[in-house]
Residue frames as a rotation matrix with the C-alpha (Angstrom) as fourth column:
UNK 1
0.326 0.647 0.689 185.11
0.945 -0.251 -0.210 133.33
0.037 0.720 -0.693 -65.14
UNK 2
-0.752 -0.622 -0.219 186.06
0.647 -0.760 -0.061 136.93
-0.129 -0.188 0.974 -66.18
UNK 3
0.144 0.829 -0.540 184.28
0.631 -0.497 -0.595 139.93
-0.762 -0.255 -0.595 -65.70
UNK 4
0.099 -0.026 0.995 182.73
0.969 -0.223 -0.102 142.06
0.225 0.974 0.003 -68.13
UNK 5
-0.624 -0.565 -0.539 184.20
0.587 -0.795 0.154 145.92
-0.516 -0.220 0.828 -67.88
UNK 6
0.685 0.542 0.488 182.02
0.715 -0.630 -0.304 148.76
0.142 0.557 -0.818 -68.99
UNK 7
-0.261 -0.843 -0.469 183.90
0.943 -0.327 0.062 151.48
-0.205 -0.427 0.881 -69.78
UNK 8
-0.734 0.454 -0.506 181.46
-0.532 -0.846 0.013 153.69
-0.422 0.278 0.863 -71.51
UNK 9
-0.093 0.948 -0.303 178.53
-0.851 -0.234 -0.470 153.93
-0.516 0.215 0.829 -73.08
UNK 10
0.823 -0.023 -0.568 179.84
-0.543 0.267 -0.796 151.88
0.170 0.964 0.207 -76.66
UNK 11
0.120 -0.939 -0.324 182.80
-0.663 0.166 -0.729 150.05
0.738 0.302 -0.603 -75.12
UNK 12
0.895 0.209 0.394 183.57
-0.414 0.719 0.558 147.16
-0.167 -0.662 0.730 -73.02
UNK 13
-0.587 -0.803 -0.104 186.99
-0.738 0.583 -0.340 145.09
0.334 -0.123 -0.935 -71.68
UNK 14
0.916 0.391 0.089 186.20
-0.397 0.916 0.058 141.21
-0.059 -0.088 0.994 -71.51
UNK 15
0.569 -0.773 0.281 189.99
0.449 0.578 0.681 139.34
-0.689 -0.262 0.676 -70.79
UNK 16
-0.387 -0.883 0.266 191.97
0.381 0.109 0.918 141.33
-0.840 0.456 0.294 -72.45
UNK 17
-0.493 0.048 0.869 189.79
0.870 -0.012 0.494 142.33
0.034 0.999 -0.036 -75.59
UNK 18
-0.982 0.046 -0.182 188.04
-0.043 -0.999 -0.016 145.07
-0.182 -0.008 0.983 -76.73
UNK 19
-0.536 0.603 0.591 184.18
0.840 0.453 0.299 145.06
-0.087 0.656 -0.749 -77.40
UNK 20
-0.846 0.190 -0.497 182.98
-0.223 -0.975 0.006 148.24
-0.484 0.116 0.868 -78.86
UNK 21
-0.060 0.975 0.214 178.83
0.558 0.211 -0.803 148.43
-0.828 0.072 -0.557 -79.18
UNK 22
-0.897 -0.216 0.386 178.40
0.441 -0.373 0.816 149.54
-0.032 0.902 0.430 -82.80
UNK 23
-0.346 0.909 -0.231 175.18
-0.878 -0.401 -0.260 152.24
-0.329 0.113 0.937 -84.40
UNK 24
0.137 0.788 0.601 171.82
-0.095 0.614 -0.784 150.15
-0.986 0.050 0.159 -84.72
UNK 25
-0.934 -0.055 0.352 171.46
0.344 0.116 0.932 149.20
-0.092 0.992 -0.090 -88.21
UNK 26
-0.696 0.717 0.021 168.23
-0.611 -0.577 -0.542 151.29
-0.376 -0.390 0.840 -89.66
UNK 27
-0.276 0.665 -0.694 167.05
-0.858 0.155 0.490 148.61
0.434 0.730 0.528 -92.00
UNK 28
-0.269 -0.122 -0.955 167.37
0.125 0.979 -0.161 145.54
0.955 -0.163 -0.248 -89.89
UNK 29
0.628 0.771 0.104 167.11
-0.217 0.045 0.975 146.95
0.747 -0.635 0.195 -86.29
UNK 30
0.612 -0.416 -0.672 170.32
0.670 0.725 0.161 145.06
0.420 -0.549 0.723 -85.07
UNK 31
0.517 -0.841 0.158 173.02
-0.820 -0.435 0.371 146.47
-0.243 -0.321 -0.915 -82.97
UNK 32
0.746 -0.312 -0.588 176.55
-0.298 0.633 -0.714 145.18
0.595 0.708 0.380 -83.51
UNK 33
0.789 -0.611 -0.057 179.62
-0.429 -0.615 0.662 144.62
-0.440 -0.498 -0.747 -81.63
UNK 34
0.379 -0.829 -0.412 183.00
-0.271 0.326 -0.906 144.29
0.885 0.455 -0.100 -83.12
UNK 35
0.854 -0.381 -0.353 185.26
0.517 0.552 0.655 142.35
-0.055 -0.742 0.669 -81.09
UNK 36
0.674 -0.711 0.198 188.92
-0.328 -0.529 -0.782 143.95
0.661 0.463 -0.590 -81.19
UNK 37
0.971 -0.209 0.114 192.53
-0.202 -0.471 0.859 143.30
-0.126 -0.857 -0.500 -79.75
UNK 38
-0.080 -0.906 -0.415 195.20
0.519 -0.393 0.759 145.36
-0.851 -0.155 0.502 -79.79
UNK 39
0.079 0.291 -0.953 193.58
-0.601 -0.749 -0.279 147.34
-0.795 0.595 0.116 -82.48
UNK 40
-0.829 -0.177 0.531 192.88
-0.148 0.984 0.096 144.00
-0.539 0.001 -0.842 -84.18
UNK 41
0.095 0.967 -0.238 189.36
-0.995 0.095 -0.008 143.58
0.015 0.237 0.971 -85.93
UNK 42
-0.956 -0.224 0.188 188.64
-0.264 0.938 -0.225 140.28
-0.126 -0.265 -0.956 -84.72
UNK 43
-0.559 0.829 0.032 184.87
0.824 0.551 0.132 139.62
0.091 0.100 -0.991 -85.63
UNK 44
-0.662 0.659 0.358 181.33
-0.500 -0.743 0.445 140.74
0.559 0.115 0.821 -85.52
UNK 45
-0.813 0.533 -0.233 178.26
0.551 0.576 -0.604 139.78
-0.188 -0.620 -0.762 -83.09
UNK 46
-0.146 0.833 0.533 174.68
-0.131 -0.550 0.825 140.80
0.981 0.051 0.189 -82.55
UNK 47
0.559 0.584 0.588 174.87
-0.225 -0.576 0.786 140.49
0.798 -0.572 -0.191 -79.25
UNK 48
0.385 -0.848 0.364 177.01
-0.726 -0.522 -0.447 141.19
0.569 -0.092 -0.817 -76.36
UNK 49
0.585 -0.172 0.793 176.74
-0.283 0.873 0.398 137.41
-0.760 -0.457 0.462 -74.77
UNK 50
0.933 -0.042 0.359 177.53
0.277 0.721 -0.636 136.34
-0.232 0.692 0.684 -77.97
UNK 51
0.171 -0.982 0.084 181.20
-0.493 -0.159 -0.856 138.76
0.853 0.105 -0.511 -79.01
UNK 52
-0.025 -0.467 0.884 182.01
-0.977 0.200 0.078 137.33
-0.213 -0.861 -0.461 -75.09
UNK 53
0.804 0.190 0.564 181.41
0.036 0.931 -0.364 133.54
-0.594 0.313 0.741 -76.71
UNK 54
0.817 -0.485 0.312 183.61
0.382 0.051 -0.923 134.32
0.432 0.873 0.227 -79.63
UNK 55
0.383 -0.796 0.468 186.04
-0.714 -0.577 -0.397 136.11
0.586 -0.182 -0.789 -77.50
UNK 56
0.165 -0.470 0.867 186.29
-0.766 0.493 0.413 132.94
-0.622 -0.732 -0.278 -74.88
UNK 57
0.958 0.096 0.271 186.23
0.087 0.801 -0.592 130.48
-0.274 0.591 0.759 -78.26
UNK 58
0.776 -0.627 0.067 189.62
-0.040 -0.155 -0.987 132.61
0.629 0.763 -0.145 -79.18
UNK 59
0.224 -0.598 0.769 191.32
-0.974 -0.124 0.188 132.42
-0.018 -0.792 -0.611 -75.49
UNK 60
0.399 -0.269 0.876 190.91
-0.313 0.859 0.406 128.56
-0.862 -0.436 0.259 -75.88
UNK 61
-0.536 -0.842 -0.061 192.40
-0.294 0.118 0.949 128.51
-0.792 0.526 -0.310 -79.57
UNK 62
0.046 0.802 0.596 188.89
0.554 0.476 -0.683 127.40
-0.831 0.361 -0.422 -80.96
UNK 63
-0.797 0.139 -0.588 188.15
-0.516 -0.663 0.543 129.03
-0.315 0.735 0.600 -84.50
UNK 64
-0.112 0.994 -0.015 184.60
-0.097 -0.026 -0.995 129.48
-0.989 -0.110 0.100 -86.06
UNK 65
-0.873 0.102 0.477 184.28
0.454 0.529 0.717 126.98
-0.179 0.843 -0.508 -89.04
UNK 66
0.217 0.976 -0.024 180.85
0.680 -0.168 -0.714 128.83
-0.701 0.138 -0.700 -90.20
């Protein structure tokens, strides 16, 4: 299992990717995080278990039929 890097407040390393904590949304409430790598836009989550799902779905070649 890999570990999850904080590197600041809004940013995180997770194998290799990038996961940057996005502003709340005011009408909804949600935080986001974009996934990124190599300056990539690779996706969107609501929450930070969930960009680390989508980030270990893309290490095994998986892609998100939704």
């Amino acid at each position: 299992m890999s570990q999850l890097i904080q590197l600041s407040r809004h940013s995180y390393i997770y194998r290799g990717f990038t996961i940057q904590k996005c502003p709340r949304n005011a009408i909804t409430m949600k935080t986001a995080y974009s996934v990124l790598n190599n300056g990539l836009y690779l996706g969107r989550d609501f929450a930070l278990s969930e960009a680390m799902q989508t980030i270990d779905r893309l290490t095994r070649g998986e892609r998100d039929e939704s």
